[in-house]
C-alpha positions, -999 to 999 in steps of 0.1 A, spaced: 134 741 4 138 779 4 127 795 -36 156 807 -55 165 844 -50 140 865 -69 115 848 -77 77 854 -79 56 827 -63 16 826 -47 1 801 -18 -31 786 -18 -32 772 18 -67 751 17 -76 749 48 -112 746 70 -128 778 79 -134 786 111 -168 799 127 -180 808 162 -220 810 169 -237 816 199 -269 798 206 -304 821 209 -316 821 243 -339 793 252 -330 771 218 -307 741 239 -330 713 242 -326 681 264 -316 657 234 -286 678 225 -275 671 262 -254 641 269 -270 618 292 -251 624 332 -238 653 314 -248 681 340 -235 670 375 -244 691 412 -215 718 409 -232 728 377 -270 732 396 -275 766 416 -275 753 456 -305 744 468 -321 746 435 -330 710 435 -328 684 463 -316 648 458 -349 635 469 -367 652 442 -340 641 415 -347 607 428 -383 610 425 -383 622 387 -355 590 378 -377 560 402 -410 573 406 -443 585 388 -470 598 411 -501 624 401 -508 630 435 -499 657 458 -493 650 499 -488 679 521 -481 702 490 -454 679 479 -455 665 444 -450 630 442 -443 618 477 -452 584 479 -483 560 489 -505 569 517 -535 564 530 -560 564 557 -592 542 566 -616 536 596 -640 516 601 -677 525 606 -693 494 613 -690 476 649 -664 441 648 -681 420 669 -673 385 679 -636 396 687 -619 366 704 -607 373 737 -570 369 747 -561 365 708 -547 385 677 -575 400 657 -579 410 623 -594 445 622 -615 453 591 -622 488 575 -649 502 554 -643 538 545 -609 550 529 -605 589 537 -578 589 511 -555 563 492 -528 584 468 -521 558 449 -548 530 458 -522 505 476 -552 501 506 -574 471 495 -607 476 519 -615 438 506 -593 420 527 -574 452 547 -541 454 537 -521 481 524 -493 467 498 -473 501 489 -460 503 453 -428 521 462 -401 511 483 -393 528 513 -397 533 551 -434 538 561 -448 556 591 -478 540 604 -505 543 629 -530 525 645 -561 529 668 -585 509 680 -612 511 705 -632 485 726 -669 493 735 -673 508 770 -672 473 789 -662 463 829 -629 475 844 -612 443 832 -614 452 797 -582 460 779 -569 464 744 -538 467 723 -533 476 689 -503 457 666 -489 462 632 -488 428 614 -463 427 581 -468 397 559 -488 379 585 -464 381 612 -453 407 643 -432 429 635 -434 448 664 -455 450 696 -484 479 701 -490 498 727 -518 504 756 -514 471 777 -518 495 811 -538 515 829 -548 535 801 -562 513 779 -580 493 805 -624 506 808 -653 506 826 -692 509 820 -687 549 810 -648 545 794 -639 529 762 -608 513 764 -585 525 736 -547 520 721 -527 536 696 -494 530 687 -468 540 657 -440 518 640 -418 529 614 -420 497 587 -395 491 560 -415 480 526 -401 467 496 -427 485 475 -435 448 451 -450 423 482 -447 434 513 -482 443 534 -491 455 568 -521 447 583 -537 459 615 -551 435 648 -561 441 683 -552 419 711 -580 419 743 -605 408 761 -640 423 778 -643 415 816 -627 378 803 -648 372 771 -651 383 734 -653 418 726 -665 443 700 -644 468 686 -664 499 681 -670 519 654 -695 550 646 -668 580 643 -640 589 622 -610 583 653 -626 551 673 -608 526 648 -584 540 626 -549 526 602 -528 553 581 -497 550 568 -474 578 549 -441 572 525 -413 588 546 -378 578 526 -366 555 504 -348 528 517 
């Protein structure tokens, strides 16, 4: 209630103080931000693309492909020793003995498979070559995944077919989805010399060759 009229009186109101203080530059740190704190309308645009964010969250990679930090498994082999003995008219294995580079050693040159570590969609390529043999001699490449056909080759026309002075070659490409844990892709040839067995030659860095690159995540 009001004091009486006259009097003399003092407050103490005990209350909590209040202070303002700006942070020196450079002093926040990463553990005094809460975790999916900072969102995209708080990042400048284009100062970071999803991909990347993605990468630091999923990935670890100490590689660098085409100047791009952490972009996935990929590799490239060929072989340098002649496959001879190839049965005609039936899906071949083709083996590899030098590796020209493997990011992140998911290419086993023991039994020829690559088995990527991340998941994604993989752009691979294949060439093989048959040694210069009679005009009936013809070739095609094919991408196997887990042991099975994923998708045809290519070079099954004139093009691939040779003669005492021509090698017979095919090359093809097939995007693969991998689920970066099991899956494998393996490379075979499917042909035949003049009717019989034939050799697939070797000797150069582009007569029998298998690469494959990360492109995306699935």
């Amino acid at each position: 209630e009001a004091p009486d009229t006259g009097l003399n009186f003092y407050v103490i109101n005990k209350s909590q103080a209040q202070v303002t203080t700006t942070p020196p530059v450079n002093s926040i740190s990463t553990d005094k931000i809460l975790n999916d704190a900072v969102t995209s309308a708080k990042l400048a645009t284009n100062s970071v693309s999803t991909d990347a964010l993605n990468l630091a969250s999923n990935y670890t990679f100490t590689g660098t492909v085409a100047g791009v930090s952490g972009a996935g498994p990929s590799f490239r082999a060929y072989k340098n020793t002649n496959q001879t003995g190839c049965t005609a008219n039936g899906n071949v294995k083709v083996t590899f003995q030098v590796e020209v580079w493997d990011t992140d050693n998911c290419f086993n040159l023991s039994n020829d498979r690559f088995t990527p570590t991340r998941a994604g969609y993989y752009l691979v390529n294949g060439h093989v070559t048959l040694e210069n043999a009679a005009t009936t001699a013809r070739v095609m490449v094919m991408c196997f995944k887990n042991g099975s056909l994923p998708a045809d080759g290519g070079g099954e026309g004139a093009g691939s077919q040779g003669d005492a002075n021509f090698y017979p070659t095919s090359r093809s490409s097939w995007l693969v989805p991998m689920n970066g844990t099991s899956d494998y892709i393996e490379l075979y040839s499917y042909g035949t010399a003049n009717g019989s067995n034939y050799t697939l030659t070797a000797g150069d860095v582009y007569r029998c060759v298998f690469e494959a690159t990360f492109v995306r995540d699935l």
